[in-house]
C-alpha positions in Angstrom: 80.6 62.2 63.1 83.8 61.7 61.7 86.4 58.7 62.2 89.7 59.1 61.4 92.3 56.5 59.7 93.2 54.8 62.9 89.6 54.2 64.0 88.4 52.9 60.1 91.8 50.3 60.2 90.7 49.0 64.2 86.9 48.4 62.6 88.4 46.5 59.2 90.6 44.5 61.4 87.8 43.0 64.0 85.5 42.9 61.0 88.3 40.6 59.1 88.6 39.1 62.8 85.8 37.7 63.2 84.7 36.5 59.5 88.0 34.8 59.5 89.0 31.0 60.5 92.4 31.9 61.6 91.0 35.0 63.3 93.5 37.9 61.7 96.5 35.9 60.9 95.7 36.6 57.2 96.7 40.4 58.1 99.7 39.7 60.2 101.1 36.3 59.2 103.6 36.2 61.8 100.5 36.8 64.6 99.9 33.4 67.0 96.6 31.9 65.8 93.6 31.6 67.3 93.0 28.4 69.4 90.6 26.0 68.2 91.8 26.8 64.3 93.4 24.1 61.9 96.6 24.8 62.8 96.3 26.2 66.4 99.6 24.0 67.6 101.8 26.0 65.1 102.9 29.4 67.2 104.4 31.8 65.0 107.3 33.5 66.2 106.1 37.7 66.5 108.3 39.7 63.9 108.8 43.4 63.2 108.9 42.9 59.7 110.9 45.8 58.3 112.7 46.6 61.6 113.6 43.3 62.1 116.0 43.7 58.7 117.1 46.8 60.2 118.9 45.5 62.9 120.5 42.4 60.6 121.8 45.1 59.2 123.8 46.6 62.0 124.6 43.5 64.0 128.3 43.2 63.2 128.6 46.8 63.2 131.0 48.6 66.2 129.3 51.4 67.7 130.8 51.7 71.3 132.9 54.2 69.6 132.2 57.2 68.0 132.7 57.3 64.2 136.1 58.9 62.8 136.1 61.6 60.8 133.7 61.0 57.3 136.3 60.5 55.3 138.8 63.5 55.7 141.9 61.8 57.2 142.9 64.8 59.5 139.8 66.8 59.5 139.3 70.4 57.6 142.0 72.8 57.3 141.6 75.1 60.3 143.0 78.9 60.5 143.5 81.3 63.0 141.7 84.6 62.4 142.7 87.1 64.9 140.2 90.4 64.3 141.6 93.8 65.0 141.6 96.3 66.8 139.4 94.1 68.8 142.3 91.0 69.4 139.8 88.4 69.5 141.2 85.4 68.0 138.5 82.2 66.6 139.4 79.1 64.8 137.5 78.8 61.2 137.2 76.8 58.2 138.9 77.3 55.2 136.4 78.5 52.5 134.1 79.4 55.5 132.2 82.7 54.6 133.8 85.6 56.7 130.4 87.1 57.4 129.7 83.5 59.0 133.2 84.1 60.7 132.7 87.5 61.9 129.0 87.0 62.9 130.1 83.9 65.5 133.1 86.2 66.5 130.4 89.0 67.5 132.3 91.5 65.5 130.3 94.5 64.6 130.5 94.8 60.8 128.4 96.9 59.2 126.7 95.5 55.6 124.1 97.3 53.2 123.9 95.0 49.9 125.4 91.8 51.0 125.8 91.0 47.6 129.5 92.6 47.4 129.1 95.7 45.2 129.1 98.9 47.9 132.3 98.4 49.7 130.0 99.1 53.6 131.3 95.6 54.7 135.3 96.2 53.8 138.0 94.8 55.6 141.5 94.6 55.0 142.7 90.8 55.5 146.5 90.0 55.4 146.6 93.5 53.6 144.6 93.4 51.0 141.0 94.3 51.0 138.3 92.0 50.9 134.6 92.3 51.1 133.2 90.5 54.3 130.0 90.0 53.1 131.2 87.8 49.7 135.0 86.5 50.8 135.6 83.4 52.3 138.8 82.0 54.5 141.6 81.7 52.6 143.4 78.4 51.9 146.9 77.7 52.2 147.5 81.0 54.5 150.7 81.3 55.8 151.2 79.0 59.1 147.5 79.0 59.0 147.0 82.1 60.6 145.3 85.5 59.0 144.6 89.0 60.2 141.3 90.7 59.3 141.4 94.7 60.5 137.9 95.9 60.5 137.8 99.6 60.4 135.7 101.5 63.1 
């Protein structure tokens, strides 16, 4: 037969229970006493212990509103990546991976190495050409917008 942690504490506890004078307030200090003890007017408030310091913590916070934006006063820089032939325009990141990009997008790009050095996952992105698999958004795009031409 085997008793697991639970069951070994409960049988400690009434063991310590019952040998005790003030029953097992020597385990949980703030627990009421047992009547008929020394002290058995005293009731002792019940407390949480580490929860209890928890929510000190966060009484004079707000939270009826959601929280701004960590730290970033007007949120990432956004671009527009309109995909062609296909036209379907998304909103990304910049410095978002394109793979990531594409792969939301549901445009079919073929990879083989994904590590950048075959050329399968080539795209041409505001004319130049850029391998999918290793680029990233650019930054700073003009008016925030780029065009990525994936061949067929």
């Amino acid at each position: 037969m085997t008793f697991g942690r639970s069951s070994v504490w409960l049988a400690l506890c009434a063991v310590a229970a019952l040998l005790s004078n003030e029953g097992y307030a020597f385990l949980f200090p703030s627990a009421p006493l047992r009547s008929g003890s020394a002290h058995s007017s005293r009731v002792a408030p019940v407390h949480m212990g580490w929860f209890d310091a928890v929510k000190k913590g966060f009484e004079n916070e707000e939270m009826s509103q959601p929280a701004p934006n960590a730290g970033l006063k007007n949120g990432p820089p956004t671009v527009s990546i309109t995909f062609m032939p296909a036209g379907k325009q998304v909103t990304a990141v910049a410095g978002q991976s394109l793979k990531d990009v594409a792969q939301a997008a549901r445009i079919p790009i073929k990879y083989n190495c994904k590590k950048g050095e075959c050329g399968t996952c080539e795209v041409v992105l505001n004319g130049k050409k850029v391998r999918t698999c290793v680029g990233i958004v650019p930054r700073g795009a003009r008016k925030n917008e780029v065009t990525i031409k994936v061949p067929n």
